[in-house]
C-alpha positions as CSV (number, residue, x, y, z in Angstrom):
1,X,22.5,4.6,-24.2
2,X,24.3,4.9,-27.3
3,X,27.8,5.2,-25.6
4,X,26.9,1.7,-23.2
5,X,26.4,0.0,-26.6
6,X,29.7,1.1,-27.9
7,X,31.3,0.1,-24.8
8,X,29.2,-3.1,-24.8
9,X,30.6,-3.5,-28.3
10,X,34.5,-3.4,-27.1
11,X,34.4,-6.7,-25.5
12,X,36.6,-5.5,-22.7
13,X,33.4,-3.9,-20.4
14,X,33.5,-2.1,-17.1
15,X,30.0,-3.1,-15.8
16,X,27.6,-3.5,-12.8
17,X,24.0,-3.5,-11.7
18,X,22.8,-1.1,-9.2
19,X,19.5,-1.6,-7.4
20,X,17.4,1.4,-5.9
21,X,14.5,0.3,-3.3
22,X,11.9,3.1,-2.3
23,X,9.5,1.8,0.4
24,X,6.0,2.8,1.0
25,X,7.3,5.6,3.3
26,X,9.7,7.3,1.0
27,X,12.9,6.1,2.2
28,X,15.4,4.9,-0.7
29,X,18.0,2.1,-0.5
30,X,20.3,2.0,-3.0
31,X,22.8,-1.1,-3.2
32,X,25.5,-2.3,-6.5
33,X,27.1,-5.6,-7.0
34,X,30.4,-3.5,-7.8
35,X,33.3,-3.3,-4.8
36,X,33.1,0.2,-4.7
37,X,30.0,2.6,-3.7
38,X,28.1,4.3,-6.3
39,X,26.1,7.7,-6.7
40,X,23.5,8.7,-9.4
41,X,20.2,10.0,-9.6
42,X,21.0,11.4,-5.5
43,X,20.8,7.7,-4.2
44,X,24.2,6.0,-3.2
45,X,24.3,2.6,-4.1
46,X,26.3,0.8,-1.0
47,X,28.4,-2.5,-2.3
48,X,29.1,-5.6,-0.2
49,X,25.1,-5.5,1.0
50,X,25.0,-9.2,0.4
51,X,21.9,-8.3,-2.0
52,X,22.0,-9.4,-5.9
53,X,19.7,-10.8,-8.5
54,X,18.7,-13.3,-11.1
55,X,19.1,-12.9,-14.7
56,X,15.8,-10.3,-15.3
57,X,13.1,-13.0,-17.8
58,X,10.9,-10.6,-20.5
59,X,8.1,-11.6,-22.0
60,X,5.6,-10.2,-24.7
61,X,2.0,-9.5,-23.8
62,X,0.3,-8.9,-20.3
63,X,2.2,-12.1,-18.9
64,X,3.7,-10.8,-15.4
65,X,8.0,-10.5,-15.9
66,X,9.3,-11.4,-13.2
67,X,12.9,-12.1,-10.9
68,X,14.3,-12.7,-7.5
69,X,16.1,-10.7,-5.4
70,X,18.3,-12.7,-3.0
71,X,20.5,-11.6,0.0
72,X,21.6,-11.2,3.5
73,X,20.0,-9.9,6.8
74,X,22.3,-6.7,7.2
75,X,21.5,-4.1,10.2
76,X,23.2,-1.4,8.0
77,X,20.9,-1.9,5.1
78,X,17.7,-3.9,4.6
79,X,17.2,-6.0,8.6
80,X,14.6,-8.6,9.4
81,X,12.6,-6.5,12.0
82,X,11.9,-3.7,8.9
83,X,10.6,-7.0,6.4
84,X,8.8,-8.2,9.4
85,X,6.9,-5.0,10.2
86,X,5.8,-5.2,6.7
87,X,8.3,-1.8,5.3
88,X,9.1,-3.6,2.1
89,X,5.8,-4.5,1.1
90,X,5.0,-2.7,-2.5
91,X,8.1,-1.3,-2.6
92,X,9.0,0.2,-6.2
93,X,12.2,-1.3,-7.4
94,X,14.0,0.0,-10.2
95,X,17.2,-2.0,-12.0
96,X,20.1,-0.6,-13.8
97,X,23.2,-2.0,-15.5
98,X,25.7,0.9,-15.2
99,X,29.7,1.2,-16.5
100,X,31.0,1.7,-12.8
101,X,33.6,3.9,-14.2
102,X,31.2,6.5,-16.2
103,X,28.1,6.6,-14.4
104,X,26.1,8.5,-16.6
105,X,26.0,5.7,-19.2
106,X,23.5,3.2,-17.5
107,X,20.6,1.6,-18.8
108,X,17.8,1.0,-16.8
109,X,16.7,-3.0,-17.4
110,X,13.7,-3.2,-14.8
111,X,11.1,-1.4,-13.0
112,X,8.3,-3.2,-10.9
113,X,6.8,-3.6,-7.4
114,X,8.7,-6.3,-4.6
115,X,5.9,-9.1,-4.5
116,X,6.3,-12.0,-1.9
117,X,9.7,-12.0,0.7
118,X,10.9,-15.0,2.2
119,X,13.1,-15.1,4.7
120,X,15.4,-18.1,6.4
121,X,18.7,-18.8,7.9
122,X,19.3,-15.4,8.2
123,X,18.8,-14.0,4.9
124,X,16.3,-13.0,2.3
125,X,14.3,-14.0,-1.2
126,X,11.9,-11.5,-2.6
127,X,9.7,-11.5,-5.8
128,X,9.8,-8.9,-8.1
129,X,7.1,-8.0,-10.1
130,X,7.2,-6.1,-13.6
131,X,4.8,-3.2,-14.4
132,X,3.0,-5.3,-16.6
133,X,1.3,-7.0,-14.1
134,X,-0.6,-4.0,-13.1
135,X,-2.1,-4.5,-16.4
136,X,-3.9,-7.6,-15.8
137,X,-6.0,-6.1,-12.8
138,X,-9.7,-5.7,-14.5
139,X,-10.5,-2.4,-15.7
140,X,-13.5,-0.1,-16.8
141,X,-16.1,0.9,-13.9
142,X,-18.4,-2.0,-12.5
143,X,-22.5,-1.8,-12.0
144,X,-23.1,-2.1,-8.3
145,X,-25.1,-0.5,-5.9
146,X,-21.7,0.3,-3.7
147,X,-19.5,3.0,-4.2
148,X,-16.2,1.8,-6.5
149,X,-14.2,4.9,-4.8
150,X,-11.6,4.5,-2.4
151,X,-12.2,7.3,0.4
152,X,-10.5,10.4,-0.1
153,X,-9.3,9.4,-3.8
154,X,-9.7,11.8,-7.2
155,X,-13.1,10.3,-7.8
156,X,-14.3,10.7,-4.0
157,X,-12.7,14.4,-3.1
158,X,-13.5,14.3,0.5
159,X,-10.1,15.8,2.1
160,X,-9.3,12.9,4.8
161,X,-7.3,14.8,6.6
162,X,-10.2,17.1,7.9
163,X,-11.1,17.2,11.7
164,X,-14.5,16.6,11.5
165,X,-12.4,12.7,9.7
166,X,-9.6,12.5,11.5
167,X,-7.9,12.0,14.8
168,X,-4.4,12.3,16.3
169,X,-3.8,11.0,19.5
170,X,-1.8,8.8,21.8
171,X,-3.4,5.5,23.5
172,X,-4.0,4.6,27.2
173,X,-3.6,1.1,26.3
174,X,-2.2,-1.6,23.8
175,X,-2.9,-5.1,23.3
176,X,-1.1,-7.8,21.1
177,X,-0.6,-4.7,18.4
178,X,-4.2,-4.8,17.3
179,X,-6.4,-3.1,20.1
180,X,-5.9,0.1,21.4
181,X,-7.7,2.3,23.3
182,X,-8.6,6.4,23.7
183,X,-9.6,8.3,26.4
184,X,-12.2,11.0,25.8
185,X,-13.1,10.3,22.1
186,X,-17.0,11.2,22.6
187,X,-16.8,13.5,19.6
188,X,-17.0,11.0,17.3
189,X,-19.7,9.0,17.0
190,X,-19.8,5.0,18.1
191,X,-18.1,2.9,15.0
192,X,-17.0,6.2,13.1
193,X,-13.7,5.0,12.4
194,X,-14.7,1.7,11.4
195,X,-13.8,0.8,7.7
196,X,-11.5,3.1,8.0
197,X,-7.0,3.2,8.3
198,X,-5.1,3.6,11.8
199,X,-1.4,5.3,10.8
200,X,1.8,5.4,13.1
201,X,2.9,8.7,12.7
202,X,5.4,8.4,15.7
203,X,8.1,5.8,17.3
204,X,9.7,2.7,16.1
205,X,6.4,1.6,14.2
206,X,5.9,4.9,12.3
207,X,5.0,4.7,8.9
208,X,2.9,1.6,9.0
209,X,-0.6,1.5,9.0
210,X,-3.7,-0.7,9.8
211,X,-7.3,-1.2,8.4
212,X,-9.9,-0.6,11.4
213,X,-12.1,-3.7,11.8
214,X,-14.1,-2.9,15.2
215,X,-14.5,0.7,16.3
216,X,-16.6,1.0,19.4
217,X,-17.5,4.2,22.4
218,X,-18.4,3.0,25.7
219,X,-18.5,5.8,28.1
220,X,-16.1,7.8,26.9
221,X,-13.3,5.2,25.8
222,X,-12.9,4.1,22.3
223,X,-11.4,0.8,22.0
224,X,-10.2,0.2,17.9
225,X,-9.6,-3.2,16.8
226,X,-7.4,-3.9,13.7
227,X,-7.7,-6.6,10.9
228,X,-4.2,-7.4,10.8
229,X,-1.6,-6.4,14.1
230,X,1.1,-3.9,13.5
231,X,4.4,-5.9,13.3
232,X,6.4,-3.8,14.9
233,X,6.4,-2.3,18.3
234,X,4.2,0.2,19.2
235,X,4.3,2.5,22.4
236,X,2.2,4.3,24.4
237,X,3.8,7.7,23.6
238,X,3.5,6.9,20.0
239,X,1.3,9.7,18.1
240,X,-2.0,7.1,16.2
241,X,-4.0,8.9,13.5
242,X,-7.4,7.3,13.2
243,X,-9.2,8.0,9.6
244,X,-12.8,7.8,9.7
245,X,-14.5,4.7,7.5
246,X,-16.5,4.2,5.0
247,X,-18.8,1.1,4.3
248,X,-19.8,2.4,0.2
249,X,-23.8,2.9,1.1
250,X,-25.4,6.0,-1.0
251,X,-27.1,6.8,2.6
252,X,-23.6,6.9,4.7
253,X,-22.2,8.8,2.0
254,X,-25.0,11.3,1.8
255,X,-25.3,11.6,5.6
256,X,-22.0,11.2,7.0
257,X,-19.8,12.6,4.6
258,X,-22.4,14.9,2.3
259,X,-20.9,13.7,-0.7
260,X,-23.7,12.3,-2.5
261,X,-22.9,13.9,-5.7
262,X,-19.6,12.4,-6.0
263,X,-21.1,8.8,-5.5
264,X,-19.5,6.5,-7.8
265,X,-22.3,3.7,-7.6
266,X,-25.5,2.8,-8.4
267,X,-28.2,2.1,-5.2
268,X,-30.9,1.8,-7.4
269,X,-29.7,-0.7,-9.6
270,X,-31.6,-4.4,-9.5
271,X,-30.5,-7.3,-7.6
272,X,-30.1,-10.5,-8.8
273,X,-33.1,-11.7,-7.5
274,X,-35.4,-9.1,-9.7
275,X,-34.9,-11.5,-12.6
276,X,-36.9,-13.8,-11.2
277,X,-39.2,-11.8,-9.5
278,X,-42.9,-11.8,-10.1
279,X,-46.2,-9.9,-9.8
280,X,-47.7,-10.1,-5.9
281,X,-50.5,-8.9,-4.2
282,X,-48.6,-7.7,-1.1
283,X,-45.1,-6.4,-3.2
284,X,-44.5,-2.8,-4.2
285,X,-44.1,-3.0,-8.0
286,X,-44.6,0.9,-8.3
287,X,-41.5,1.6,-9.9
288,X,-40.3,4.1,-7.6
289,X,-36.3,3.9,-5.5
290,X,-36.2,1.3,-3.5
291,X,-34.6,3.4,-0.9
292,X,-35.7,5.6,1.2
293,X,-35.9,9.3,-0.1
């Protein structure tokens, strides 16, 4: 960093920005405003991509920094159908402004998340969002009778990826990119996946992922409906990983996953309507769970 400044300090600079894009999936895209292409950090930053940026705005506090990212379309770098089919969302973005002749002195000037892409006339505006906006989310562990986990994190421990939770397989039939259906899934039980995440492991649509709304078993077919359809195309060949669900009831966790001990909730806490709740004759006031033992 020191040497930059002295070069800053000359007047006479040799400078660029170079802009490094890792999806969701783990592929990195590097791209520079310079006219020639750039490597540091193993990523090659490819110039004349058609993709630059605003002048980066920081502020003090928790307020979210923010900037746009504008350019073209381009097959050979970031193309509509990957933005459509939803690759870009999240992506970590980092920032850097580099002396193109001396690589190694480069500061790095932003780090963040791409927030909302819009795209028209054939090229491309995306948000990008500092790593103070994380910040703002609300923190500290809330009272409810529902688990707080997310399935298969450091607080939950159940290993996902086990058979008795998972399913790899290839459908019989596709619908619209949001229903699919299995042959011979009768061992696992009606709605088992609902709740829970369909993956594309396989084909032009690998990588991305769905949320399981509907799963139901009707004689030996399993027909899995998604919130939200996969935006890119999706074969019959293509390999689907199904991840069973999980709706954050103490009684679901205890009996389908036997993970009671790790439930991050609290079933017996009191509802809202216990504040106004008064002696009766015909009411259990014995102070025991109100669930089920």
């Amino acid at each position: 960093m020191n040497a930059l400044q002295d070069h800053l300090a000359t007047g006479a600079t040799h400078l660029c920005h170079c802009w490094a894009v890792t999806r969701l999936d783990g592929v990195t895209l590097g791209f520079t405003d310079h006219d020639l292409a750039l490597v540091f950090d193993g990523i090659r930053f490819a110039p004349e991509t058609g993709l630059n940026a605003r002048a980066l705005a920081s502020t003090t506090g928790l307020s979210v920094n923010n900037t746009d990212a504008i350019g073209a379309l381009s097959s050979a770098a970031i193309n509509e159908a990957d933005i459509t089919a939803g690759r870009y969302d999240g992506a970590a973005v980092r920032v850097w402004l580099v002396r193109w002749d001396d690589v190694a002195q480069r500061d790095l000037k932003f780090a963040g998340t791409l927030g909302e892409i819009t795209r028209a006339k054939g090229s491309f505006q995306a948000e990008l969002r500092g790593l103070t906006e994380s910040l703002n989310q609300p923190q500290g562990r809330s009272y409810l009778t529902q688990c707080s986990a997310v399935l298969g994190d450091a607080r939950c421990t159940m290993r996902t990826d086990d058979p008795a939770y998972q399913f790899s397989g290839q459908a019989f039939a596709i619908h619209d990119g949001i229903t699919f259906r299995f042959a011979g899934q009768g061992m696992f039980n009606d709605r088992w996946f609902e709740g829970g995440q369909m993956q594309i492991t396989t084909g032009a649509a690998s990588g991305l992922r769905g949320n399981i709304k509907s799963d139901r078993l009707v004689d030996g077919i399993r027909e899995i409906i998604l919130w939200d359809k996969i935006r890119a195309v999706v074969g019959l060949g293509d390999t689907l990983t199904l991840t069973a669900g999980c709706d954050k009831k103490a009684d679901t966790c205890r009996i389908k996953f036997a993970n009671l001990v790790n439930f991050q909730g609290f079933p017996d806490i009191p509802g809202d309507d216990w504040l106004v709740a008064v002696p009766r004759s015909d009411s259990n006031l014995s102070g025991q769970s109100r669930r089920n033992p």
